[in-house]
SELOPA-456013 format. One record per residue (C-alpha): x, y, z; residue number from 1; residue in three letters. Coordinates in Angstrom, 1 decimal. Each point is the difference from the previous one (the first is absolute). Last residue first. Example, Ala and Ser with C-alpha at 12.3 -4.5 7.8 and 13.67 -1.06 7.14 Angstrom:
2
R        x        y        z   num   residuo
R     13.7     -1.1      7.1     2       SER
R     -1.4     -3.4      0.7     1       ALA
This chain:
320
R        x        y        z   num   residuo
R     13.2     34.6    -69.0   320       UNK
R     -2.4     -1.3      3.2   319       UNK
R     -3.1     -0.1     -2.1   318       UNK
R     -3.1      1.9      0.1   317       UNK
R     -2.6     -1.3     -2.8   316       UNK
R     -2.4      3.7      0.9   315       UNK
R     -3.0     -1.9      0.4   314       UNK
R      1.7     -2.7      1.8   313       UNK
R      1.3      2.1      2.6   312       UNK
R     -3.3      1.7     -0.1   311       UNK
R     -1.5     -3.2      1.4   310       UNK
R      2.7     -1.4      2.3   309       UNK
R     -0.2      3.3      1.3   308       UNK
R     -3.5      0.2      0.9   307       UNK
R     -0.1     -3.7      1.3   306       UNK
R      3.4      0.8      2.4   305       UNK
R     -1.9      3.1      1.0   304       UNK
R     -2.8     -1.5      1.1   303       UNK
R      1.3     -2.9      2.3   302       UNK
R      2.8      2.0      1.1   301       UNK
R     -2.2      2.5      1.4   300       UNK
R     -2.2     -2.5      1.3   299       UNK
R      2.0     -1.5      2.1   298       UNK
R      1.5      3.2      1.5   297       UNK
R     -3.5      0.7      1.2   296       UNK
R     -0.4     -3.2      1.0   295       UNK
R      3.6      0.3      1.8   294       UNK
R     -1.8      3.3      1.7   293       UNK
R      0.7      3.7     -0.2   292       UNK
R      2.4      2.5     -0.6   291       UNK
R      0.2      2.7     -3.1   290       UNK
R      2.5      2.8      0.8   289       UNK
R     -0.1      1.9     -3.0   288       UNK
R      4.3      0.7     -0.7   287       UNK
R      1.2      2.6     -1.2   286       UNK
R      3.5      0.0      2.1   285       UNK
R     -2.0      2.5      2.5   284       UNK
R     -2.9     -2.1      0.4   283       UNK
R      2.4     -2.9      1.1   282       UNK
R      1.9      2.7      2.8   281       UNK
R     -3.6      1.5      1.0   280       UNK
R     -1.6     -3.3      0.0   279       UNK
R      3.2     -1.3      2.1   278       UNK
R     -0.8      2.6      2.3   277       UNK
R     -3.6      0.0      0.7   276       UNK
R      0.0     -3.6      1.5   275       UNK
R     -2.8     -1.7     -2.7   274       UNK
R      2.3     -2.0     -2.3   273       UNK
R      1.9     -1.3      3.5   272       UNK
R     -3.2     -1.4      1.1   271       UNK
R     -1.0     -1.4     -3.6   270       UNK
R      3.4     -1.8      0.1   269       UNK
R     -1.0     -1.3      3.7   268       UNK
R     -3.7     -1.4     -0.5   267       UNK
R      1.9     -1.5     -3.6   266       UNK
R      3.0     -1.9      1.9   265       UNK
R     -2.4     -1.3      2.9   264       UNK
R     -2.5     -1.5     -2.6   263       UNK
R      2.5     -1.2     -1.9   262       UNK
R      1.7     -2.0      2.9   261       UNK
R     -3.4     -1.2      0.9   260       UNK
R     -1.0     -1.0     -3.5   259       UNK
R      3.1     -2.5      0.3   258       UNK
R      2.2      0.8     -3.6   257       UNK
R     -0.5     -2.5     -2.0   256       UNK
R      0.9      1.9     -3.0   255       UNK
R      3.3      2.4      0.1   254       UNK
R     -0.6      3.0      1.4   253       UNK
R     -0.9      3.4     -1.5   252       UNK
R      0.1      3.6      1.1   251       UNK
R     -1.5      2.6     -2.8   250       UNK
R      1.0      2.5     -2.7   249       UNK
R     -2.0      1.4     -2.8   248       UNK
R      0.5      1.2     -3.5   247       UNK
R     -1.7      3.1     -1.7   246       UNK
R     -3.0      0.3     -2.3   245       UNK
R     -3.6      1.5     -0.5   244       UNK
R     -2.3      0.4     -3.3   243       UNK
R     -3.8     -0.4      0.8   242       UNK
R     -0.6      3.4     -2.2   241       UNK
R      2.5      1.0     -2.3   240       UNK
R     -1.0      3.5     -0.6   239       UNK
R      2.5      2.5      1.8   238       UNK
R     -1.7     -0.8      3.7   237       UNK
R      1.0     -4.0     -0.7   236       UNK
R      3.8      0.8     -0.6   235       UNK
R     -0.1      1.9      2.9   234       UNK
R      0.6      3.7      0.6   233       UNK
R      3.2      2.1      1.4   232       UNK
R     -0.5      3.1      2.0   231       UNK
R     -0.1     -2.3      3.2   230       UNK
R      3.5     -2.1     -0.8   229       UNK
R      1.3     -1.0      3.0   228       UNK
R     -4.0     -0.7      1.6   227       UNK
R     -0.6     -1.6     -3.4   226       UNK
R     -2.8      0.4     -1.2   225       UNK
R     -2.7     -3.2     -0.1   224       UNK
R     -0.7     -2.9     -1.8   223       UNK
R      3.9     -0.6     -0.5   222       UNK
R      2.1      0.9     -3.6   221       UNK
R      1.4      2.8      0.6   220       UNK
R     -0.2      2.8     -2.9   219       UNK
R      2.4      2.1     -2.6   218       UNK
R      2.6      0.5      2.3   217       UNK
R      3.3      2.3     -1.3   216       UNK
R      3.6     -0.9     -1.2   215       UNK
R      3.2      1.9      0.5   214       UNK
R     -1.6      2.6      3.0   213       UNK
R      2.7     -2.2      2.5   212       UNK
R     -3.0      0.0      2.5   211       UNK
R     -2.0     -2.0     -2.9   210       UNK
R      2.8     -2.7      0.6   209       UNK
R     -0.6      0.0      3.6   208       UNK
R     -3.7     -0.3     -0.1   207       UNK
R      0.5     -3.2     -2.7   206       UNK
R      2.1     -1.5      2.7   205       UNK
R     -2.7     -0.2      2.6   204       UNK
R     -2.7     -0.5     -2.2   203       UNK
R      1.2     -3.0     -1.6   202       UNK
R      0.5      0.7     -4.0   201       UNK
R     -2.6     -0.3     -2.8   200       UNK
R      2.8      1.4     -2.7   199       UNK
R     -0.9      1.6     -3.2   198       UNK
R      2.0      1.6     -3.1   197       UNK
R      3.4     -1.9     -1.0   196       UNK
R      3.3      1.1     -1.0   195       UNK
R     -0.5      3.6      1.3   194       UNK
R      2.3      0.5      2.5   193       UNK
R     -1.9      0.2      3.2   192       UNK
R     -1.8     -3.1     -1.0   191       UNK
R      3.1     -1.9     -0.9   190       UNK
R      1.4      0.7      3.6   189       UNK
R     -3.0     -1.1      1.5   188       UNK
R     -0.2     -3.3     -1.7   187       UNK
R      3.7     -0.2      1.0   186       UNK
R     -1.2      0.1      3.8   185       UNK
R     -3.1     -2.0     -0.3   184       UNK
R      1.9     -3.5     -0.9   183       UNK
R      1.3     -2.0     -2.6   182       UNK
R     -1.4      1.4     -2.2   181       UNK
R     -3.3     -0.1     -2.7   180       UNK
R     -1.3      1.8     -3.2   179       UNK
R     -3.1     -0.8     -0.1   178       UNK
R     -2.1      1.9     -3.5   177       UNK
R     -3.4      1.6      0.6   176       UNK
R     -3.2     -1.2     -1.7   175       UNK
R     -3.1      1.5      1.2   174       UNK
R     -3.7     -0.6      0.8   173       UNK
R      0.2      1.9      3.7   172       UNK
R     -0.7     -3.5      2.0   171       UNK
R      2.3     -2.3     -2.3   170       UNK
R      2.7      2.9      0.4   169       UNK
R     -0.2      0.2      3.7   168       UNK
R     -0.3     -3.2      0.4   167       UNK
R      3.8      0.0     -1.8   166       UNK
R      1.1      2.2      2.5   165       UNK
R     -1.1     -1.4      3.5   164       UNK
R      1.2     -3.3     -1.8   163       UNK
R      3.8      1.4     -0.9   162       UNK
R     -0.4      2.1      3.9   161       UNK
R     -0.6     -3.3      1.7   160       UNK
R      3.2     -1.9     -1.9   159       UNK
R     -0.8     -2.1     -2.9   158       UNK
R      2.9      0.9     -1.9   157       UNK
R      2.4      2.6      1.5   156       UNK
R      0.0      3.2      2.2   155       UNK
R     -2.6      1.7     -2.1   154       UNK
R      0.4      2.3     -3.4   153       UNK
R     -2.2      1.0     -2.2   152       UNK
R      0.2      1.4     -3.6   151       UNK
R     -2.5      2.3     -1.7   150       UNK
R      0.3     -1.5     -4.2   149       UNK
R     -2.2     -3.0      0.5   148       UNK
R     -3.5      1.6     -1.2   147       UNK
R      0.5      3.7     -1.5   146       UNK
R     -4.1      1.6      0.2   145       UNK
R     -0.5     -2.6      2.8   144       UNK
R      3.3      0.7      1.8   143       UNK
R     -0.7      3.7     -0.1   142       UNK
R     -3.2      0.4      1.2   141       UNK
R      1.2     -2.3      3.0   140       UNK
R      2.7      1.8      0.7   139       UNK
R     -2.1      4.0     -0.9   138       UNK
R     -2.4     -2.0      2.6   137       UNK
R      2.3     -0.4      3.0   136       UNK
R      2.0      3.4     -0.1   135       UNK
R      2.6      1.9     -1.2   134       UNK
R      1.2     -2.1     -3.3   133       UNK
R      2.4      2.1     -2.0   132       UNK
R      2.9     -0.3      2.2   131       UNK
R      1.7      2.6      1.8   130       UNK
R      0.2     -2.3      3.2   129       UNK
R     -0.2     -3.8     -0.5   128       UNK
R     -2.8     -2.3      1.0   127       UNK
R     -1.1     -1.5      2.9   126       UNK
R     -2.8     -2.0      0.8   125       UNK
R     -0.1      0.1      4.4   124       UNK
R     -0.1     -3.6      1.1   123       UNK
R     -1.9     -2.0      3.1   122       UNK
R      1.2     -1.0      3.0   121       UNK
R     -2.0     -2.4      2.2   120       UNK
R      0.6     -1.0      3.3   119       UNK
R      0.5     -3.3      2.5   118       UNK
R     -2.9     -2.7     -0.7   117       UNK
R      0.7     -2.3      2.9   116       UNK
R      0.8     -4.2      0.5   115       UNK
R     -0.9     -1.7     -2.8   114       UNK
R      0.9     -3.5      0.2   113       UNK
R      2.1     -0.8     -3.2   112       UNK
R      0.8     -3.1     -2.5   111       UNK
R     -3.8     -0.3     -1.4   110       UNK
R     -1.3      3.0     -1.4   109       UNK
R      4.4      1.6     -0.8   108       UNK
R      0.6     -3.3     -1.5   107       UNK
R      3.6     -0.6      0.0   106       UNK
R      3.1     -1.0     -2.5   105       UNK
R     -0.6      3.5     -1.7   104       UNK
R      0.1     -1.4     -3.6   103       UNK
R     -0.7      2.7     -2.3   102       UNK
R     -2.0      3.1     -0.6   101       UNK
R     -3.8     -0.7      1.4   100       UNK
R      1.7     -0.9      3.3    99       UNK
R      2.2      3.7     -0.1    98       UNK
R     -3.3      1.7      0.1    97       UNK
R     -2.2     -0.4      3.1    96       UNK
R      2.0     -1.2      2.8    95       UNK
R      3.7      1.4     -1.1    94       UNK
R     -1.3      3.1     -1.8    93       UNK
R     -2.7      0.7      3.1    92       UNK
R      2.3      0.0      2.5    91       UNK
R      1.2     -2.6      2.9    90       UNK
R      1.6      1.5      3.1    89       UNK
R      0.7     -3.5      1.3    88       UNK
R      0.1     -2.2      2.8    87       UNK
R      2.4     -2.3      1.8    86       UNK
R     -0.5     -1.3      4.2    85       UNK
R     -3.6     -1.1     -0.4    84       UNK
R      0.5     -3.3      0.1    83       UNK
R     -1.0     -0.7     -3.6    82       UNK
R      3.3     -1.2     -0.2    81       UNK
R      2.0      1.3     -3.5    80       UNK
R     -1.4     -0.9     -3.9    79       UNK
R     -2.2      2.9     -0.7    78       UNK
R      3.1      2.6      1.5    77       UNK
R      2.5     -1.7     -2.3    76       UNK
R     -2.4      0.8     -3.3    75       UNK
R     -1.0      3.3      1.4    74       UNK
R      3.7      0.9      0.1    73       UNK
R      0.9     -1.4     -3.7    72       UNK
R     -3.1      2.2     -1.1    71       UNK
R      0.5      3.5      1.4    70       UNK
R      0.7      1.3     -3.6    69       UNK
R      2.6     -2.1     -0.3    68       UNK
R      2.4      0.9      2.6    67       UNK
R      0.4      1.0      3.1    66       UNK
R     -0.1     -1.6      2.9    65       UNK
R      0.0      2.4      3.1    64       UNK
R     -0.2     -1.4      3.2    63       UNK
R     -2.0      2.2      2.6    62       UNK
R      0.4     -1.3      4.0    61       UNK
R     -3.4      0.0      2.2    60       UNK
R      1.4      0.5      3.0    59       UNK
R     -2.0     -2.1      2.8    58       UNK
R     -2.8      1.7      2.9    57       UNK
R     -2.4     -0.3     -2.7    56       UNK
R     -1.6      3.8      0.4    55       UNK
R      3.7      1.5     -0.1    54       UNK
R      1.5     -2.3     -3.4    53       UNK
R     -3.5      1.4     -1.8    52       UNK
R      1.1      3.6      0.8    51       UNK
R      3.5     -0.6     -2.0    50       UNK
R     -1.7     -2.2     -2.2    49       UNK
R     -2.5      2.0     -1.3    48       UNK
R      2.3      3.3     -1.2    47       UNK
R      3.0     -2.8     -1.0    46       UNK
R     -2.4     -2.0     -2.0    45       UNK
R     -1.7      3.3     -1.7    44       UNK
R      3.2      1.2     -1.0    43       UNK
R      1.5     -3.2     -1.4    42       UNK
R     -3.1     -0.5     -2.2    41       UNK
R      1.0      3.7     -0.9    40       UNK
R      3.6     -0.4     -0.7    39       UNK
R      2.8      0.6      2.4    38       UNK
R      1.1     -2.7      0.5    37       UNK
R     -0.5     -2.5     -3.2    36       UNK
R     -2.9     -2.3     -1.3    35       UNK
R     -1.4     -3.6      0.9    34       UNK
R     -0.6      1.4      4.0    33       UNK
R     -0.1     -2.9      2.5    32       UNK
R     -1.3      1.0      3.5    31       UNK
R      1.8     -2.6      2.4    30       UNK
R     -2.0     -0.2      3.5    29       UNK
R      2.4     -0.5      3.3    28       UNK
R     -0.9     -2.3      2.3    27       UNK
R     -2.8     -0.9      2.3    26       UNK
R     -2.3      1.3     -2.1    25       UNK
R     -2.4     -2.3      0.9    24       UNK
R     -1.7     -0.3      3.4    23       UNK
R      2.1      0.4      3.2    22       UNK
R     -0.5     -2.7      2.0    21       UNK
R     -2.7     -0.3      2.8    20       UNK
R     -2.0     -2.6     -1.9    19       UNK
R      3.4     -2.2     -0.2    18       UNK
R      0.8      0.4      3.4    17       UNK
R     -4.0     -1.1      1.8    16       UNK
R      0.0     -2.8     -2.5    15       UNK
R      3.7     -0.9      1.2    14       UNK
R     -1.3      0.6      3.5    13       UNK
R     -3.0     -2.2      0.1    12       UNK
R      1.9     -3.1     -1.9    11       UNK
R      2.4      0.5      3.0    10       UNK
R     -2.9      0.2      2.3     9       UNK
R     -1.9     -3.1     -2.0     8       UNK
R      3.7     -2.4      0.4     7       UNK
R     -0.3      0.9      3.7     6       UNK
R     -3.3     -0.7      0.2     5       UNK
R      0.2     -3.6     -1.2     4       UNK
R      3.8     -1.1      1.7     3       UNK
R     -1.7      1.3      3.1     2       UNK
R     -2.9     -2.5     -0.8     1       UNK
């Protein structure tokens, strides 16, 4: 009998340990960025992590992967533990694009637990100072009186800014010619001097380059003004109604992930998303601070990976 109740108290106080322990994290959190510091994805991880690492009680430690378009990192991130301890800042071009472009080696429906819906940053359409275009509709007026001579630029093929642009064209009835780089920066640089005509360029950037009076905003491209950019209309305000674009960032992990664990990861994301200084800091790198659910970041993917695999086709985009 004493053999019987002292094999009970010991069961009693490892039941009594193990619900007193501290619940997950109990280590640190790695944040996996696909791009480089000091880029925006990079931003925004740094901006949410550095609160996130506070309300978890473990540092939440960025590692930057860069590389293919944010691709190879995704592709390692959907095949670590689904404990909880690796997640994401996913975007729209490697959930919702770079799948319809080749062989991503993941399923971004299937391979991922959605965690948090992050922000949204949307483009301002450049074109270049002293130019003959000077607003929206003399562009689009233009291209249909002189289709495939105004030349675009984006950051490369299939990127967010190469889609936001071409569904630009399907949804204004125009032909404009892609002329694509290898990233924003010598886009820019052609713009300013003349070699090509339009750029839909993040916010953020796009401000900057205006500041430099060598190219000039035409329109933005979300529902609503721009709070950096209040003088400047949208796309849909200038007579292309329904028309909105710009490329998203959110926290993933891989799939498996205990509902639990996501549960505590998303109610303390959309914390930090809330505390008035880390809107200020995101609002003030031009982002829309979005927030919400994993069903909410569910659906997101869900619709804009059908939308895109659509006009993707329509347009026949291929990696060149």
């Amino acid at each position: 009998m004493k053999r019987t109740l002292t094999a009970f108290a010991l069961g009693v106080t490892a039941s009594l340990t193990w619900a007193n322990s501290p619940d997950y994290p109990t280590r640190p959190i790695k944040l996996v960025v696909g791009f480089s510091a000091g880029g925006t994805s990079d931003l925004i991880a740094r901006v949410v992590g550095e609160s996130l690492q506070k309300r978890l009680g473990q540092p939440v430690v960025i590692e930057n992967r860069p590389g293919g378009g944010g691709t190879p990192a995704t592709r390692a991130v959907s095949q670590s533990p689904a404990d909880g301890y690796t997640l994401i800042i996913g975007s729209g071009a490697s959930f919702v694009i770079n799948p319809h472009l080749t062989k991503v080696g993941y399923n971004p429906l299937q391979d991922f637990t959605p965690i948090a819906p992050l922000v949204k940053l949307n483009y301002v359409v450049l074109t270049r100072a002293g130019a003959q275009i000077t607003d929206l509709k003399a562009l689009i007026s233009k291209a249909k009186r002189e289709p495939n001579t105004l030349m675009y630029g984006s950051p490369g093929v299939g990127s967010s800014a190469h889609v936001a642009t071409a569904s630009f064209a399907i949804k204004s009835e125009i032909q404009l010619r892609h002329v694509p780089y290898k990233g924003a920066a010598d886009a820019l640089r052609d713009l300013s001097g003349g070699h090509i005509d339009l750029l839909f360029e993040a916010i953020p950037t796009g401000a900057a380059s205006i500041a430099t009076k060598r190219v000039i905003p035409l329109a933005t491209t979300g529902l609503q003004r721009a709070s950096q950019m209040p003088d400047v209309p949208t796309i849909q305000e200038l007579g292309v109604p329904g028309y909105e674009a710009g490329n998203w960032f959110a926290v993933f992990a891989p799939a498996g992930v205990k509902p639990e664990i996501a549960a505590t990861l998303n109610r303390e994301i959309n914390a930090v998303l809330k505390e008035p200084e880390i809107v200020k800091r995101l609002t003030d790198a031009g982002s829309i601070v979005l927030g919400g659910t994993s069903n909410d970041l569910s659906k997101l993917v869900s619709s804009e990976f059908g939308a895109n695999k659509e006009l993707i086709n329509t347009l026949q985009i291929k990696l060149e």
